[in-house]
C-alpha positions as CSV (number, residue, x, y, z in Angstrom):
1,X,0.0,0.0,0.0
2,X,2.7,2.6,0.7
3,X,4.5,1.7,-2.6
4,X,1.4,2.9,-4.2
5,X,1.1,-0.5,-6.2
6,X,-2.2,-1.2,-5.0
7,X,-5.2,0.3,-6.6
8,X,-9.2,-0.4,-6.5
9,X,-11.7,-0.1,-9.4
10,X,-12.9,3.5,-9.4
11,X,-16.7,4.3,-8.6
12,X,-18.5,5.6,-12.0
13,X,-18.7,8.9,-12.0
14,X,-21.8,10.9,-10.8
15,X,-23.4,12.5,-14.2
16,X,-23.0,16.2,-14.8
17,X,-27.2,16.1,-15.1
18,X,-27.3,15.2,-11.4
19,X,-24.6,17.6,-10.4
20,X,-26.7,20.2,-12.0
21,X,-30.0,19.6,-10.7
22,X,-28.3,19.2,-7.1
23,X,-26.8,22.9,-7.4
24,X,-30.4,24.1,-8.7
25,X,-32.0,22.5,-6.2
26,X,-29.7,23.6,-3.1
27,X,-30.2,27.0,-4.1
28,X,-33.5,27.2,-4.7
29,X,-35.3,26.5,-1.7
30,X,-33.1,29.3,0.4
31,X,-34.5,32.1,-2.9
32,X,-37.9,31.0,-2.5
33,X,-37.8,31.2,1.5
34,X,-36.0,34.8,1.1
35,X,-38.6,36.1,-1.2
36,X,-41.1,34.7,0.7
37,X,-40.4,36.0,4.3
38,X,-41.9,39.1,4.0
39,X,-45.2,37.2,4.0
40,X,-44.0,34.5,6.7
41,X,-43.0,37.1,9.3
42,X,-46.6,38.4,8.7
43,X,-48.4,35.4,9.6
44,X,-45.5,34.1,12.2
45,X,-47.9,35.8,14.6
46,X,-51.3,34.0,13.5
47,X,-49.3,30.7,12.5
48,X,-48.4,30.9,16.6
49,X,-51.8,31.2,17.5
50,X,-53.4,28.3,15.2
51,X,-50.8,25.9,16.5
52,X,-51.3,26.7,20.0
53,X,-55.1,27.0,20.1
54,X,-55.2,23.6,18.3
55,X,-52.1,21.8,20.1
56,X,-54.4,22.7,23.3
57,X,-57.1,21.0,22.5
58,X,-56.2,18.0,20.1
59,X,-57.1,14.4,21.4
60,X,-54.1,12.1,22.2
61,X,-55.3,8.4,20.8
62,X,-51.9,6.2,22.1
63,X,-53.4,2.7,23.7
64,X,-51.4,0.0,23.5
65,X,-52.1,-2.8,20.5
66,X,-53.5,-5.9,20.7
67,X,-51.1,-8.5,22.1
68,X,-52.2,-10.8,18.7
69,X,-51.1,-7.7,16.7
70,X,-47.8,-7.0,18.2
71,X,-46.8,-10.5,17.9
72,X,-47.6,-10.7,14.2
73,X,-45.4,-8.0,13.6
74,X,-42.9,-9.3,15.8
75,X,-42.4,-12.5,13.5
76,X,-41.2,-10.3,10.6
77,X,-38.7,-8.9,12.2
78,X,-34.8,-9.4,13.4
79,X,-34.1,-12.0,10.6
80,X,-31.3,-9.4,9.8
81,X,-29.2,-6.7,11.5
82,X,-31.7,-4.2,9.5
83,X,-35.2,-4.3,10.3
84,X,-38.5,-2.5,8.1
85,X,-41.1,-0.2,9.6
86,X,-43.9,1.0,7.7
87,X,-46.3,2.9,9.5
88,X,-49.4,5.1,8.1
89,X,-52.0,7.7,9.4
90,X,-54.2,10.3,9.0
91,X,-53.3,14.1,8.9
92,X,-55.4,16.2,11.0
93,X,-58.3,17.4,9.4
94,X,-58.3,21.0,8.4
95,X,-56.0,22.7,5.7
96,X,-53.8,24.7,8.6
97,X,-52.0,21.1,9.8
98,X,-51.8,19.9,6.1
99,X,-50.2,22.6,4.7
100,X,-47.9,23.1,7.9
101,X,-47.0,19.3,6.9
102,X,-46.4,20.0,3.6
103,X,-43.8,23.0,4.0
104,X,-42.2,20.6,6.9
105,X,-41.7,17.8,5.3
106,X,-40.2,20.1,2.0
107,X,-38.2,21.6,4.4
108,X,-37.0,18.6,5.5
109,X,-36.1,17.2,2.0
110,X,-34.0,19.6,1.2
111,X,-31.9,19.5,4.7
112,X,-31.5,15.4,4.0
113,X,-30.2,16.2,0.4
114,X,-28.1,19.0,1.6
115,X,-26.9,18.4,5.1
116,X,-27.6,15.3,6.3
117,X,-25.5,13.1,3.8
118,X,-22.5,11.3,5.7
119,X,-24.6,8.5,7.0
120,X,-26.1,10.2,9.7
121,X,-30.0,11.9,10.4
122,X,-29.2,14.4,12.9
123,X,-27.2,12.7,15.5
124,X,-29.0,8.9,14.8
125,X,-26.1,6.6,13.0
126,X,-28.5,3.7,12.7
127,X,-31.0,4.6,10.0
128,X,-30.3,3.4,6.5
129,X,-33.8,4.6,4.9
130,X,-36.3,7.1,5.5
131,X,-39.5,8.0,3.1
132,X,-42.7,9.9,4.2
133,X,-45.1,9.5,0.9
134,X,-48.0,11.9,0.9
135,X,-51.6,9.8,0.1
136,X,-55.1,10.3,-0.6
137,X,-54.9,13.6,-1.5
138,X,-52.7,14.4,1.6
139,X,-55.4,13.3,3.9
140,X,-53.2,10.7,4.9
141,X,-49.4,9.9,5.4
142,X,-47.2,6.9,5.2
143,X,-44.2,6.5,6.8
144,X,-40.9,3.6,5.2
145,X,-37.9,2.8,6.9
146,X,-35.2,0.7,7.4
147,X,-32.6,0.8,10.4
148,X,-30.0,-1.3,12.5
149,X,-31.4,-3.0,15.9
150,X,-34.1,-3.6,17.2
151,X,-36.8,-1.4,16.8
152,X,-37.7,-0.3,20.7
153,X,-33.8,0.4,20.1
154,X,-34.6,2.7,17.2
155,X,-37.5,4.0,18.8
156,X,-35.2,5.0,21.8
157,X,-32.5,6.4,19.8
158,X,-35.0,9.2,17.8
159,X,-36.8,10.0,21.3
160,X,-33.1,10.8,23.0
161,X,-31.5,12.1,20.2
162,X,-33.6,14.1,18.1
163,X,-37.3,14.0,19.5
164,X,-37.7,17.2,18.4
165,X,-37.7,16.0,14.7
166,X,-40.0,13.4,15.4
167,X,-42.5,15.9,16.7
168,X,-42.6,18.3,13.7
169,X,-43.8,15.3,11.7
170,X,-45.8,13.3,13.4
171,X,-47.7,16.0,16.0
172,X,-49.4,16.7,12.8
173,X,-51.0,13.3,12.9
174,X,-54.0,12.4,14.6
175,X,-53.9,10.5,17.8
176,X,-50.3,11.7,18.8
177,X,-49.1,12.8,22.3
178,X,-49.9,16.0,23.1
179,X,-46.7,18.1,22.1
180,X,-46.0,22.2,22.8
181,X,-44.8,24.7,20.0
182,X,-44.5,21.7,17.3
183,X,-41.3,20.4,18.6
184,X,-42.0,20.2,22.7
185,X,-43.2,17.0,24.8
186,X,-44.7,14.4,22.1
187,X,-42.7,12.2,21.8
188,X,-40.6,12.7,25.0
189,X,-43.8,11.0,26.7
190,X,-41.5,7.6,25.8
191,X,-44.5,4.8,26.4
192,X,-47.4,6.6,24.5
193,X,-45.2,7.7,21.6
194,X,-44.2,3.8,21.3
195,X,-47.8,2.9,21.4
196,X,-48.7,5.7,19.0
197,X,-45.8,4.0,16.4
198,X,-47.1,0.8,17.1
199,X,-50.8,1.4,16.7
200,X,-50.2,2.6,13.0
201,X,-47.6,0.5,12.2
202,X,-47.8,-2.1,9.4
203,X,-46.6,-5.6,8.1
204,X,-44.2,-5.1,5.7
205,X,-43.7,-7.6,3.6
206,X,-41.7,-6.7,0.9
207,X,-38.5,-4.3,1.6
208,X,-35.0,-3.8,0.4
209,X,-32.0,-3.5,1.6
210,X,-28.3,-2.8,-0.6
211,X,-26.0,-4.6,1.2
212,X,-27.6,-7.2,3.5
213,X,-25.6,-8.2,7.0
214,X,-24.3,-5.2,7.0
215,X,-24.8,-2.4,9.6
216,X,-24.6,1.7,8.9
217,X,-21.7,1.2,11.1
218,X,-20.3,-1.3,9.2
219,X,-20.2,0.4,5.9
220,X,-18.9,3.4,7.3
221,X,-16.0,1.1,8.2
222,X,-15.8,-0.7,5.1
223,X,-15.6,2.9,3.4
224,X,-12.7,3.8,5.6
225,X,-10.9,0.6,4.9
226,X,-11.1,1.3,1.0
227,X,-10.0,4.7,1.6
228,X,-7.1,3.8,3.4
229,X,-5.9,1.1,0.6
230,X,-6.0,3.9,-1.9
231,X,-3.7,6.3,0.4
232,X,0.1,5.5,0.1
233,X,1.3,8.7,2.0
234,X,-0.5,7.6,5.4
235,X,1.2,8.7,8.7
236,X,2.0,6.6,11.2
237,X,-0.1,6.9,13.4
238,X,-3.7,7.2,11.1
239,X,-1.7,3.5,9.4
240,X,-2.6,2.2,13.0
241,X,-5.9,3.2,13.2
242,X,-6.8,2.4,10.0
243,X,-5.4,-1.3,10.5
244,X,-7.6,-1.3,13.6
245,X,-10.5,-1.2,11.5
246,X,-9.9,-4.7,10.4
């Protein structure tokens, strides 16, 4: 490796199309907030008040499943170390909570595409997959994902880490625990959050995963390994930990 003799197949290159669309894309959404908040610091005021008002007075539906239901969806999982969730619900009724979904959830598109792409969701290390698919003419939303562990484990690991997240989503939903300023409480209330995810969740049967047997760890580890063989000038001391990766 130091002699510079050995060499892996290089990945294909990324098209110049994609390239370009990523550039418009990253720029766009910070031009259309910017000519937009003019009209946003307006309404910051009323948008306040809506949420409040109805956060106040929302019904929290969170009771544990049927034992006969959890078990079924128990069988389908842990035959890897990546699990599936699929979960779906309704949006609460009324065009204020829709709407508020939809700039969230555009919101948070562009922060995954933009920010969040070293292998990591915030500070969560486990996730592989995430997809929330508007249906029903966004009456409704459905919820796809694929992590590491089990899935109390990945339950836990959101509500620590970045619980906050989990409530700009899914406070919009009807049923979940009572949350304060779309990103307080919910889902810090650990048990009725879990019954919440539970109670909506469904059997996935079908689901894919790139590399199977493999954690997000794990390929984060396997990247370093193959960035190491490709170095020949590597110090001393980075040589030892990159040997320790093995």
């Amino acid at each position: 490796m130091r002699a510079g003799r050995l060499a892996l197949t290089p990945p294909p290159a990324t098209p110049f199309g994609w390239w370009l669309r990523n550039a418009a894309h990253l720029i766009a959404a910070p031009l259309v907030l910017l000519v937009l908040s003019p009209l946003l610091l307006l309404y910051l005021p009323f948008f306040a008040y809506q949420l409040r008002s109805r956060e106040k007075s929302d019904p929290e539906i969170a009771p544990r499943v049927q034992a006969c239901y959890e078990e079924r969806l128990a069988t389908i999982e842990d035959y890897d170390v990546t699990n599936q969730f699929t979960a779906m619900g309704s949006v609460k009724p009324g065009l204020f909570r829709r709407w508020t979904l939809v700039f969230l959830l555009w919101l948070l598109n562009w922060t995954a595409r933009h920010i969040y792409t070293r292998g990591q969701l915030a500070r969560v290390g486990t996730i592989h997959f995430a997809r929330w698919v508007f249906i029903n003419h966004r009456r409704r939303l459905l919820f796809a994902s694929n992590y590491d562990g089990s899935l109390d484990s990945y339950m836990d690991d959101f509500i620590n880490k970045v619980g906050w997240g989990l409530n700009l989503v899914f406070s919009n939903g009807v049923g979940y625990p009572s949350s304060r300023w779309l990103v307080l409480d919910g889902a810090k209330d650990e048990q009725k959050f879990k019954y919440f995810l539970r109670r909506h969740e469904l059997p996935t049967n079908v689901w894919y995963k790139a590399y199977p047997g493999l954690t997000a760890f794990d390929l984060k580890r396997n990247t370093l390994i193959r960035e190491g063989i490709e170095k020949s000038d590597l110090p001393e001391a980075e040589l030892r930990q990159w040997v320790a990766l093995f």
